[in-house]
N, C-alpha and C positions, 0 to 999 in steps of 0.2 A: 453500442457505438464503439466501443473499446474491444472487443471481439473485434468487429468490423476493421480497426483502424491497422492490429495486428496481423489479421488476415492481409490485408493489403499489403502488406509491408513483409510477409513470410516469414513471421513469428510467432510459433508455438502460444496457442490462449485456450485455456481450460477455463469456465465460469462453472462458480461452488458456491451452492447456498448452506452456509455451517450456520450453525447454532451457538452461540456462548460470546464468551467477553471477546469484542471485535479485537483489540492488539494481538491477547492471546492467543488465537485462532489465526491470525497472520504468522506470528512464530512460528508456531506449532505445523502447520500446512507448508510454511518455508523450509523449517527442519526437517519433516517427513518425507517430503520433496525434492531434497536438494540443491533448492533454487538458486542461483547465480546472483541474484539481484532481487529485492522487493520495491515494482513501479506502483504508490500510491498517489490518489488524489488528494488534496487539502482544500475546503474550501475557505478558510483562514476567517469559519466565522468569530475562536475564541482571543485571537489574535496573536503580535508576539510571542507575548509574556508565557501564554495559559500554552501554547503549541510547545514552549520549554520546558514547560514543569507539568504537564498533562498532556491531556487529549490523545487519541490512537494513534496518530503520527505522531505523534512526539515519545510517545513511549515507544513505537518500533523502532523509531529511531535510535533511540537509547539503549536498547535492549537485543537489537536482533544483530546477530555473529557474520551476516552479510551486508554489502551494502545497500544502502537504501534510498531512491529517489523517490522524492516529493514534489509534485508537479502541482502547481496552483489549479485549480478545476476550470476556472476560467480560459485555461488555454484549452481547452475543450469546445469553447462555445463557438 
């Protein structure tokens, strides 16, 4: 779907099945990459608080040297 939405819209989408700790491997693939931006999904099962202080959006967000949008998943549906 997210393939699909980028194609429509004439934006470069590569899909990668990595291995290992899901933030890390968002880094790590953003770094190696060069990427401009990190667009991730959240489905805000652990809420506020735990999206602050955990969770894989919350740690890339905290961590990753680009910017990074967080899109609720819902606005997918």
């Amino acid at each position: 779907m997210i393939q699909e939405l980028a194609r429509n819209s004439g934006v470069p989408c590569e899909k990668l099945n990595i291995e290992g700790y899901p933030a890390n491997e968002i880094l790590r693939v953003a770094e190696d990459n060069k990427v401009d931006i990190i667009v991730m999904g959240s489905i805000g099962k652990t809420g506020l608080g735990d999206f602050l202080l955990g969770g894989v959006a919350g740690k890339v967000v905290m961590k990753s040297k680009v910017p990074v949008l967080v899109v609720p998943i819902k606005d997918f549906d």
